[in-house]
N, C-alpha and C positions, 0 to 999 in steps of 0.2 A: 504493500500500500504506500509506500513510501514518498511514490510520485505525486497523492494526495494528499490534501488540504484541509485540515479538519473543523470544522464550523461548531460555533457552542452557541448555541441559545436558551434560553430557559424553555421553553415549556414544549412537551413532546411534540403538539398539534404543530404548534411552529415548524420546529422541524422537517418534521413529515412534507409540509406545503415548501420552504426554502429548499429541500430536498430535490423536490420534485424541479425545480428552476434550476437549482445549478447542476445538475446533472453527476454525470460519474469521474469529475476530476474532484471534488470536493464528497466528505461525509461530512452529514450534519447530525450533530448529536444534541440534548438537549441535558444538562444539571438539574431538572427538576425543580428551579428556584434557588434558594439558598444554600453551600456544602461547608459553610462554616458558621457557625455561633458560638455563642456565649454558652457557657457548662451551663446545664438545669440546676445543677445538685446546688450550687455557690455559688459565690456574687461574680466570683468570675473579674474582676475587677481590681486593680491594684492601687488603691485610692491614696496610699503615701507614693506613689512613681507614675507623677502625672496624668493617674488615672487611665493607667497602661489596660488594655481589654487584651483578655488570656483567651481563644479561639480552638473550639477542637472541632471536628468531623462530628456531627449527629451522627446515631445508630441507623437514621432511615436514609442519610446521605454517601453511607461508604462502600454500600456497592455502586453507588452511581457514580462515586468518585476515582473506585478500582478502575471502572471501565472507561471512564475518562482519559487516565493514565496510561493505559493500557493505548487506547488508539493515538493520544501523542506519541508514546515509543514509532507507531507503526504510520506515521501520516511525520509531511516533511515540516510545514508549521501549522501553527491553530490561530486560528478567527474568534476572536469574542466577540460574539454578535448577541449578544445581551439588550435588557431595553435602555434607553438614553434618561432616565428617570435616574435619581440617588440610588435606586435600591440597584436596578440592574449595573448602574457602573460600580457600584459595591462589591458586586456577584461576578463581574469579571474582575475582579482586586483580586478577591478570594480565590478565583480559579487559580490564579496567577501563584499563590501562593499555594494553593492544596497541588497543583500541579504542576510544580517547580521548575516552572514557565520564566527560565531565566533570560530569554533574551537573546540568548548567543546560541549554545546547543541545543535550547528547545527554545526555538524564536514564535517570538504570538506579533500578532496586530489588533489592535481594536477598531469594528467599525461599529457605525448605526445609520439605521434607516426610518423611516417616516412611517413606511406606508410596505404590504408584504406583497410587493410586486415585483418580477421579474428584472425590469429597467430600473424600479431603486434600488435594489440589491447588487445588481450589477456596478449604478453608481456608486453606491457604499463600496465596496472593492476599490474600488478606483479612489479611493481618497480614507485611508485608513490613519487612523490617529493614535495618540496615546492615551493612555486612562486617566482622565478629567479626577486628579487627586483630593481637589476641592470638594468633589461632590460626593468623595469616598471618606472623607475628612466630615461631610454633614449627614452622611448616613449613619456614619460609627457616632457621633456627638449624638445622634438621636434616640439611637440603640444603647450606648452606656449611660443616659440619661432614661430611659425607660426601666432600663433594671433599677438603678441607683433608688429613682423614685416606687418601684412597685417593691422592689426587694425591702426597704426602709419602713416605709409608709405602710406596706398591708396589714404585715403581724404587728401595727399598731390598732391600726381598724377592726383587725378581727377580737382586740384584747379588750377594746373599747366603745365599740357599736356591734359588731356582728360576723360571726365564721363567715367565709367565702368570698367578702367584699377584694376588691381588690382597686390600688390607687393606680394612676396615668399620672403621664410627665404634665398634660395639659390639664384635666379635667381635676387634680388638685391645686392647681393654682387657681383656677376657676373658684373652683371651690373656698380657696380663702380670699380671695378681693369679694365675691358676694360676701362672705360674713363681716368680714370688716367693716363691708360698704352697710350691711341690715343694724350692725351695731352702733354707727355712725348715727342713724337715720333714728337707732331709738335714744341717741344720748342728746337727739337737737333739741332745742329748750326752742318754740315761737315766740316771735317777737314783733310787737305790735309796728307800724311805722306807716307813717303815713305821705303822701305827695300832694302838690299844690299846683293845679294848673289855673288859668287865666284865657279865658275868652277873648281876645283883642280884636279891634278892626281899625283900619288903615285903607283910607281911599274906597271906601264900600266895599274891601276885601276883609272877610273875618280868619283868621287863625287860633290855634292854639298854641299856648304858650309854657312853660312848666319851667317852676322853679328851679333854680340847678346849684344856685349858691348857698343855700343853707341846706343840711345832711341829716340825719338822724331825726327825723319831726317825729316823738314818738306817741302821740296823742291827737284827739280830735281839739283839747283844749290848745294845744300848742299850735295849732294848723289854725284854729280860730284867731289867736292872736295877733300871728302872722300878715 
């Protein structure tokens, strides 16, 4: 196979359909989504070194991952053709690294495409880049923040409201600017104050007119006196 080119997409349908387009100088294989995360068991996280994320192979990703490996040996370089979103140039990172896609002896390219047609995919070939590290830098910031916050935060909830709840990076901060903002609203003390306008007319034109120099009128006696 060696003469071949080995194409990685996420999801098998993909596959199958960019298969059928580029024909028999390229396999196209699909990763199933993600082939690296964070451990289930632990935080997984090394919050005194920078907040380094420690990455293994899931159980349901390592035979997808063998046979990945497996057809780099046997194909001359690989195509990360993953989606153009965070997640997919995440998922070609990872490839990169589960399938020790250095560059030189196992050379990759990254492309993407818009649309799954025969002529974009073609052009995607023709203009191959490198992995958009920014965007693999806000998918990991997203992912070590979602543990951070669910791993912390739930066996707080479950100790203090209820088993099974579980907290989010977003929907708890949500969660505390409403309370803040409800506690704010019961601690406002009303306060009376009142305004002064003035009917004028000028040339058989009438307008209105409103006090601006005097502030705080806190009474209807004050407003009378005025």
């Amino acid at each position: 196979f060696k003469e071949m080119r080995l194409v990685i997409v996420e999801s098998p349908t993909k596959a199958k359909t960019i298969g059928k387009f580029l024909g028999s100088e390229y396999q196209v294989l699909s990763s199933f989504g993600h082939v690296r995360d964070l451990p289930k068991g632990d935080l997984g996280i090394d919050v005194e070194n920078n907040f380094e994320p420690r990455y293994i192979i899931p159980t349901k990703a390592r035979k997808t991952v063998k046979l990945l490996i497996q057809a780099v040996k046997e194909t001359e370089s690989t195509i990360l053709a993953t989606d153009e979103d965070r997640e997919g140039e995440a998922i070609s990172w990872h490839l990169v690294k589960a399938l020790k896609l250095d560059g030189d002896k196992e050379p990759y390219q990254r492309i993407v495409f818009h649309e799954i047609t025969k002529s974009a995919i073609e052009e995607a070939l023709k203009n191959p880049r490198k992995i958009d590290i920014d965007l693999v830098d806000s998918q990991q910031a997203r992912r070590i923040l979602d543990r951070l916050v669910g791993y912390k935060l739930s066996p707080f909830l479950w100790k203090k409201v209820a088993r099974g709840l579980s907290a989010g990076r977003v929907q708890s901060v949500t969660v505390r600017l409403v309370v803040e903002r409800e506690r704010e609203i019961q601690k406002f003390v009303p306060q009376e104050f009142w305004q002064i306008e003035a009917l004028l007319s000028k040339a058989k034109k009438e307008f209105t007119a409103f006090l601006v120099k005097k502030e705080g009128i806190k009474n209807q006696k004050e407003a009378d006196q005025i």
